[in-house]
Structures are given as C-alpha cells and as structure tokens.
C-alpha positions in Angstrom: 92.5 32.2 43.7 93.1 28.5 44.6 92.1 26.3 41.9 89.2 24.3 41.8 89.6 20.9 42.5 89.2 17.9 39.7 89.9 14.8 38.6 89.6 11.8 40.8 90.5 13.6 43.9 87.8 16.1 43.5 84.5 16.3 45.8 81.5 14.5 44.0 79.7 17.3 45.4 81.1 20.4 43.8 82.4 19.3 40.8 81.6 21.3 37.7 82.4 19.1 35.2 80.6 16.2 36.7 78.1 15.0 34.3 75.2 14.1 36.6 73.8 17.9 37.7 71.0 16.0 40.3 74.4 14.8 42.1 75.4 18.5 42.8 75.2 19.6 46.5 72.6 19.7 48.8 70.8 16.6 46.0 71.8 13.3 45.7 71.1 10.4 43.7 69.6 8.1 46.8 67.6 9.5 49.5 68.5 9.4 53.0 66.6 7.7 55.6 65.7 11.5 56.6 63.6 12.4 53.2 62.1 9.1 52.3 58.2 9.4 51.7 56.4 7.0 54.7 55.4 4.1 53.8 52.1 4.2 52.3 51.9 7.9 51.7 50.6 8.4 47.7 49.7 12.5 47.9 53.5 13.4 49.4 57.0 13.6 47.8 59.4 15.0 49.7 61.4 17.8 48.3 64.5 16.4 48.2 63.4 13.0 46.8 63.4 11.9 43.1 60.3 10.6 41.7 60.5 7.4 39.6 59.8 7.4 36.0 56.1 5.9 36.0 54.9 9.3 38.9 56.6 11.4 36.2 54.8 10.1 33.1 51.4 11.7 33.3 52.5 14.8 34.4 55.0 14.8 31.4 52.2 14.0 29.2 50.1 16.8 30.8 52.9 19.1 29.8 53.3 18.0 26.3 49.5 18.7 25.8 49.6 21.5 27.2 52.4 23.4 25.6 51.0 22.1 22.3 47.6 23.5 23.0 49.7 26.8 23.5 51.6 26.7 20.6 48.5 26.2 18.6 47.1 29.2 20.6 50.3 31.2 19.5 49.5 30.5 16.2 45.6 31.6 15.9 44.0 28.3 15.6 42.2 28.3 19.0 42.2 25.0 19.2 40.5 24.9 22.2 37.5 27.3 21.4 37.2 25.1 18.4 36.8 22.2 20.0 33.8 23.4 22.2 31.9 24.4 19.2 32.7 21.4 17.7 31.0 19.3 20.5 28.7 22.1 21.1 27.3 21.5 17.7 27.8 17.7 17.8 25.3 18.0 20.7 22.7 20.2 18.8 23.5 18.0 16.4 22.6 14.7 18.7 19.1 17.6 19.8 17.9 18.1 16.5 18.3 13.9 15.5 16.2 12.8 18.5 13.5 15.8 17.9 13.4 14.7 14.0 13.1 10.6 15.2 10.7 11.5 17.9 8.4 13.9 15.3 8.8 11.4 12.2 7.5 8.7 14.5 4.8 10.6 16.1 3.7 11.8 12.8 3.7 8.6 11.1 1.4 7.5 14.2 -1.0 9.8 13.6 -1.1 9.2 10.1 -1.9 5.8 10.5 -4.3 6.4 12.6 -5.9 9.1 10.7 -5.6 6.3 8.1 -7.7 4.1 10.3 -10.1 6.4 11.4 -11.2 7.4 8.0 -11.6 3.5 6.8 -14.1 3.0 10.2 -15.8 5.9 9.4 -16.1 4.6 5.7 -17.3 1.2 7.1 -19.3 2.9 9.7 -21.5 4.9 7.1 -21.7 2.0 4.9 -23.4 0.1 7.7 -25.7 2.8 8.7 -26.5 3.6 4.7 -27.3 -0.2 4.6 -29.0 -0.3 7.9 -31.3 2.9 6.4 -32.1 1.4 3.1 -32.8 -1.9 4.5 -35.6 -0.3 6.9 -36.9 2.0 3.9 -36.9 -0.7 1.4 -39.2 -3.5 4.2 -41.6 -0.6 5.1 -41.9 -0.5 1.2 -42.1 -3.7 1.2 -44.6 -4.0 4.0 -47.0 -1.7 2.6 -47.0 -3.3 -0.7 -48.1 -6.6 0.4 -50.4 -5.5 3.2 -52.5 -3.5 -0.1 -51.8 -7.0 -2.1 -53.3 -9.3 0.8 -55.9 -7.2 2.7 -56.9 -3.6 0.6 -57.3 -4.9 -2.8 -59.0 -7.9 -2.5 -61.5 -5.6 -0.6 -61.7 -2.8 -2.8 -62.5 -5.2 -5.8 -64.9 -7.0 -3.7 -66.7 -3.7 -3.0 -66.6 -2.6 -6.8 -68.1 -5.8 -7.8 -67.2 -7.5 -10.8 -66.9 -6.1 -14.0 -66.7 -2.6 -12.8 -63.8 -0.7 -13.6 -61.2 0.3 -10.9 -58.8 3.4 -10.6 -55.4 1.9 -11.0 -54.5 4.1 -8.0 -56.6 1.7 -6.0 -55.6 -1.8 -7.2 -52.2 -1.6 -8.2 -49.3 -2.1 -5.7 -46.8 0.1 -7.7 -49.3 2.9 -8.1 -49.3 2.2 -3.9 -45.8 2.1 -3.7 -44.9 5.2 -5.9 -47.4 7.3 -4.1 -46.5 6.3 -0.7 -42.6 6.9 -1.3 -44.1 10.4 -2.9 -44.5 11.3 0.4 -41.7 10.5 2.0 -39.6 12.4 -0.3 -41.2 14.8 0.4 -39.7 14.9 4.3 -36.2 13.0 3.0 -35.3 14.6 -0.6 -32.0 12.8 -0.7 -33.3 9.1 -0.8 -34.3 7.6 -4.0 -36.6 5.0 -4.6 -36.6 3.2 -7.9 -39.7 0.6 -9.4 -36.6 0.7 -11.6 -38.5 -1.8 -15.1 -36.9 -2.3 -18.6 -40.5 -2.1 -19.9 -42.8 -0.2 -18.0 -46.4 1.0 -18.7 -45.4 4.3 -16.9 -42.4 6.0 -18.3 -41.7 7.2 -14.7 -40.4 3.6 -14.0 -38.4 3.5 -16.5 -35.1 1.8 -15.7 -32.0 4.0 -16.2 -28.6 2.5 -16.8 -27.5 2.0 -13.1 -31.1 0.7 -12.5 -30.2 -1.8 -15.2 -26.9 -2.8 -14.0 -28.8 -3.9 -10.9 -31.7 -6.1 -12.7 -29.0 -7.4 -14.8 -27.4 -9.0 -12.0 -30.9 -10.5 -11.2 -31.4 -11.4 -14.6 -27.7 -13.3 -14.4 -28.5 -15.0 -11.3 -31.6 -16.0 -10.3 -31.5 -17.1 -7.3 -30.2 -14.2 -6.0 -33.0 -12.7 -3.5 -31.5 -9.4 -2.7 -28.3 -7.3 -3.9 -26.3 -4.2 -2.1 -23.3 -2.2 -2.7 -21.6 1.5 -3.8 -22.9 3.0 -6.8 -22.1 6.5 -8.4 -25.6 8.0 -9.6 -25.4 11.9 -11.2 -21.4 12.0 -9.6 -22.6 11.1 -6.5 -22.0 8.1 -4.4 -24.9 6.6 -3.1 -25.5 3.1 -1.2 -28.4 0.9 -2.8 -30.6 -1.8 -1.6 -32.8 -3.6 -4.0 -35.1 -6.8 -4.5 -36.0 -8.4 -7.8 -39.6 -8.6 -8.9 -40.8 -11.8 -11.2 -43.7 -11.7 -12.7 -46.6 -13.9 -11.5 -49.5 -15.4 -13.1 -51.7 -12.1 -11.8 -49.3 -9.8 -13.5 -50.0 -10.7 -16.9 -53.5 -9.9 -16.8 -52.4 -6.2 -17.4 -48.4 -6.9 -18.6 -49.5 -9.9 -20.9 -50.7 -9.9 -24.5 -51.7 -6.1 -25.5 -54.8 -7.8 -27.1 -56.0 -8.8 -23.3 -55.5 -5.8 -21.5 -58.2 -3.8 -20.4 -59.7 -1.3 -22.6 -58.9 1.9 -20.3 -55.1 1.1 -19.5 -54.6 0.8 -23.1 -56.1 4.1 -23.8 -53.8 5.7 -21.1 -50.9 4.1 -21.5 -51.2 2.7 -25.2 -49.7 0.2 -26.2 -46.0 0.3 -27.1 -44.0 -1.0 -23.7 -45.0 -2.5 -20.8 -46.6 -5.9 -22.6 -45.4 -9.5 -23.4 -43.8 -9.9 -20.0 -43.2 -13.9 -18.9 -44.4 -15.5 -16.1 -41.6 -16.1 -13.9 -38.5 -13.9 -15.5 -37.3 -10.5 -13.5 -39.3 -7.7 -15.4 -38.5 -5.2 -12.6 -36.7 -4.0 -9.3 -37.5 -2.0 -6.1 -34.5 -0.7 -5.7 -33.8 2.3 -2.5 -31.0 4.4 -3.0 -29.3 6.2 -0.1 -26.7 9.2 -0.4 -23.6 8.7 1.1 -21.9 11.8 0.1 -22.7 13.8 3.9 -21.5 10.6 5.4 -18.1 10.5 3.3 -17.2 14.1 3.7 -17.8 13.9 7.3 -15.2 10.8 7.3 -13.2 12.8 5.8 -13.3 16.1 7.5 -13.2 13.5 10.8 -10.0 12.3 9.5 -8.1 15.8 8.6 -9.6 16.8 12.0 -7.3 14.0 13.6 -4.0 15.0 11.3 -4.7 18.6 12.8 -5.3 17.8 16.6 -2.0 15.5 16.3 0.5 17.8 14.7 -0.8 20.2 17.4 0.0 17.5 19.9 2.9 16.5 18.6 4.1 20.5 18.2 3.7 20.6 21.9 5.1 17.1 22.6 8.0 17.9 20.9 8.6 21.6 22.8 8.2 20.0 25.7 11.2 17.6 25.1 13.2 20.0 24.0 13.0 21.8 26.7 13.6 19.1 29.3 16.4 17.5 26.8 17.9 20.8 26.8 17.6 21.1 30.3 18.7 17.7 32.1 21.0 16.6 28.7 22.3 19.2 26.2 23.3 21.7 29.2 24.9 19.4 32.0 26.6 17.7 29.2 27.6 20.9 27.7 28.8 22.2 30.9 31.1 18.8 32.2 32.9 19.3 28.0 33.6 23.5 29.1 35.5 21.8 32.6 36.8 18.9 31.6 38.6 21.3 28.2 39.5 23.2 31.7 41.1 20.5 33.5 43.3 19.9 30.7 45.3 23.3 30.8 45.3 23.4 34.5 42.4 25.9 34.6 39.9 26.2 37.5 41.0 22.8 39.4 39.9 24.3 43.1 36.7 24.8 41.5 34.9 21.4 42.8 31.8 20.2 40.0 28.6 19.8 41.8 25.6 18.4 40.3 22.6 17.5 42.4 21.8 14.9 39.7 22.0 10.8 40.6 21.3 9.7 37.2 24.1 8.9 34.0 24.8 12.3 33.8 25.7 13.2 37.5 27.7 9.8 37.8 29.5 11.0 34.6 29.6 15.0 36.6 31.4 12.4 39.5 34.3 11.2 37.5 34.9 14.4 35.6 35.3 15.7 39.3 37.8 12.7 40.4 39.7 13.9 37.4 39.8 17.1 38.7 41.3 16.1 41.9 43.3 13.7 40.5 45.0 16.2 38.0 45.0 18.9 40.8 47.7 16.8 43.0 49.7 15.6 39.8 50.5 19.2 39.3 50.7 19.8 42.9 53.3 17.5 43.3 55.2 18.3 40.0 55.4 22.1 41.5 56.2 20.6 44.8 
C-alpha cells in the first residue's frame, strides 16, 4: 500500500497529522466566494461557513446551562421543578401580602370610622338629652311662674285675708311636684328634682348628686344655669338645672320658725326647712334625663358598622383574589412555566399568545421574542 504522504510535500487537505482538523477536506479555513452568507442576511449560515466567535457565544452559553441543568437532573435535585415552586410560592407569597395590606387597611378604615360613628352618636344623644331636659325644665318653669303671677294672687284674693290656704294651692313647689307627678306618670325614666339642702318636705330632700349641683351654684353665683353627665344609681343620665335664691316672699314660710304659720308648723314641725337668707341658693330645679337607651344604641350602631365592614371587606377581598389570581398570579405563573421551557430548548414552536395589552401581555411579548430568538440560535447551531 503506497504510503501516505507527509511532511512539507504533503496535501494540506489530507493530512493526518495536520493540527487544524477544520482544514481537512471538503472544509476550509476561509470561505469561498461560493458559501459566503449575502450581505445583510442575519437568520442564515451557510453550511460550509465558520461562524465567528461573538454568533457562537450564546449558543455556547445555552449549552453550558443546559447540560448543567441536566447534570443536576442526573443527580435528583430537580432543579428545575424546584425552581417553579420556588416562584410559584414567591407569587402566593406576593398574593397573600397584597390581600393582608389591602384587609389591614380596610379594616383599620372601618375601625376608624366605627370610632367616629360612635363619638357622633355620643354627641348626638347628648344634644337631644339636652334639647329634652331643656324643654321639660321651661315647661316647669313656665307653669311655675304662670301660678306665681296669675293663680295665686287670685286664689288668695278669693280666700280673703286671714283665711287659711291649702299649700297645694299657693305654693309653686307643691305646683311643680304635682304637675311633674303626672308626667312621670307617661315618662317614668325622667327625673325631676326640687333638689333643697333644707326642705320642709323630706321628699325634696337633696341627695348627694343633687348637692354636687347646688354646690356649684353656691360656688358661683352668677352662674344662671348648669348641664352635663352625671352617674345616678349606675346609670348615666344628662341633667339640666336652675338655682333658686330665696326672695323676700320666701321667708314668710322659710324664715324664723317663730313666724311661720301655725298649720305648716304642725305638719311639717319644725326641725329643717327654716332660717333660710334672702338672697343665698336654698334650692335647685334640677331635670334629669336617662341616657343609657341612647348610649347602648350608639353602641350597638357602632358594632353594627364593625360587622357590615368585615362583611364588606370579606367580600372585597374574595373578589380581588379572584381577579388577582386571574389577570396576575396565573399569566405570571404561566410566562415563569415557558420561559423555565425556553431555557432547555423545550416547546420553542409553541408561539405564547396572550389577548392581554396591559404589563403583563407586553411582558407575555418579550418572553415570546425570546422564544424566537432562542429558536433560530439553536436552529443555526444544528444547521
């Protein structure tokens, strides 16, 4: 058999010692005119051309990836699978934040705004419990001084003087207590107090909260009128009162026990309800309205509101959910699962379509250039 030629003599094209395998034969190191790429042509190489070292890169980098990806598949740690629950959970993860931000907000919303709505209700049933003891307290009032001016005068005028009168019919506290007799009758839950320190009838007699109220007059006294929250027998109530100074008239009956007439001392005796002063605070009308009804209804208003919210906000939040689900978690879900495809080489003739012109479908887009871009990299490396 004829040797083989070699040396310096021997044809660059069939030498098998040569050190440059591309420069066997049929493939050499510069292409002809003949297998050039045109000018301008980016998705071609011929086949007998060599690529430069730049075209080669990514596909060599595509490679690398993807034989360590299968090595790591070789050695059971799924990398891949991993990776998809990974971002899987990272996006339940990004769910779950934005329902717990949405619901903390909305809650502390309604929270403040039960927090509100209890306060106006407050204010609103201190203004109606004011409004009430205000009209009470003038018809009082009214009825008093109408006796003083116009029945009395009348009824001692008739009797004639010297004769002894009823008390019922000439005194404007006997008037007043049996007027407000029968209207508690019709409203039980009202109080009205002739609230005195030192009262002929022990039925006036001031209690204690009676005499933080005639205290204040006493303190003060040029203070016409007083209002405000008190707590009477545990409950709350709202109280409107008006001092009462003694006049000149008065002490006919509340002066000296020695000047009073004969029949009051025999009915009442003697022992309080004397030695009042002309001009000092001996007593106080004083009209008590309940606020407890009004307060638990504030209340119950305001735990109403908590309830209808956290219903509202329940529903507000399943509805986001679903639509964040929907339009977010499984689009997004769904580019990760290709674009983990698109880097083994997996599924590339499978176009992404999205009918969605928001973020997410421009993001759907460029996973899809990808696609096509990594489809004719390999295409060209098999090629």
């Amino acid at each position: 058999m004829p040797a083989e030629p070699t040396g310096k003599n021997a044809d660059r094209g069939t030498t098998t010692g040569d050190r440059q395998p591309w420069r066997r034969k049929g493939i050499h190191a510069t292409a002809t005119a003949a297998n050039r790429c045109p000018a301008g042509d980016d998705d071609k190489f011929h086949p007998n051309s060599r690529p430069s070292m730049w075209q080669l890169m990514p596909g060599v980098f595509f490679l690398v990836f993807h034989q360590s990806a299968v090595i790591g598949l070789k050695r059971g740690r799924q990398p891949i699978n991993h990776h998809s629950t990974t971002t899987e959970q990272k996006l339940m993860s990004i769910r779950v934040r934005f329902m717990i931000l949405i619901g903390v907000l909305s809650l502390l919303a309604i929270l403040g705004i039960s927090v509100a709505s209890y306060k106006f209700s407050i204010n609103n049933a201190m203004n109606e419990a004011r409004d009430k003891g205000k009209l009470v307290f003038n018809f009082l009032e009214s009825a008093r001084l109408h006796f003083k001016k116009v029945q009395r005068p009348r009824i001692l005028e008739l009797a004639g003087p010297g004769q002894r009168v009823p008390v019922e019919l000439k005194s404007g506290f006997a008037l007043t207590r049996g007027v407000w007799a029968e209207f508690e009758k019709k409203v039980p839950d009202y109080a009205f107090r002739q609230a005195t320190p030192s009262p002929l009838n022990p039925a006036n007699k001031a209690d204690d909260d009676d005499m933080k109220i005639i205290d204040i007059f006493r303190n003060d006294p040029e203070i016409t009128s007083t209002e405000g929250m008190i707590s009477r027998k545990g409950d709350p109530y709202y109280y409107f009162a008006h001092p009462i100074h003694v006049g000149e008239s008065c002490l006919r009956c509340h002066g000296d026990p020695a000047n009073a007439p004969e029949w009051q001392k025999k009915q009442y005796g003697t022992d309080q309800g004397y030695n009042w002063k002309a001009g000092e605070v001996a007593s106080a009308y004083v009209v008590y309205v309940p606020l407890k009804k009004a307060l638990e209804q504030a209340k119950k208003s305001a735990v109403d509101l908590v309830l209808i919210g956290v219903v509202c906000i329940l529903a507000f939040m399943l509805v986001i959910w679903f639509f964040f689900s929907r339009y977010i978690i499984t689009p997004v879900t769904m580019l990760e699962k290709r674009a983990t495809e698109i880097s083994l080489g997996k599924n590339l003739g499978e176009p992404i379509r999205t009918p969605s012109r928001d973020e997410i479908g421009s993001l759907a887009r460029s996973v899809d250039r990808l696609r096509i871009s990594v489809e004719k990299l390999l295409q060209r490396l098999r090629g």
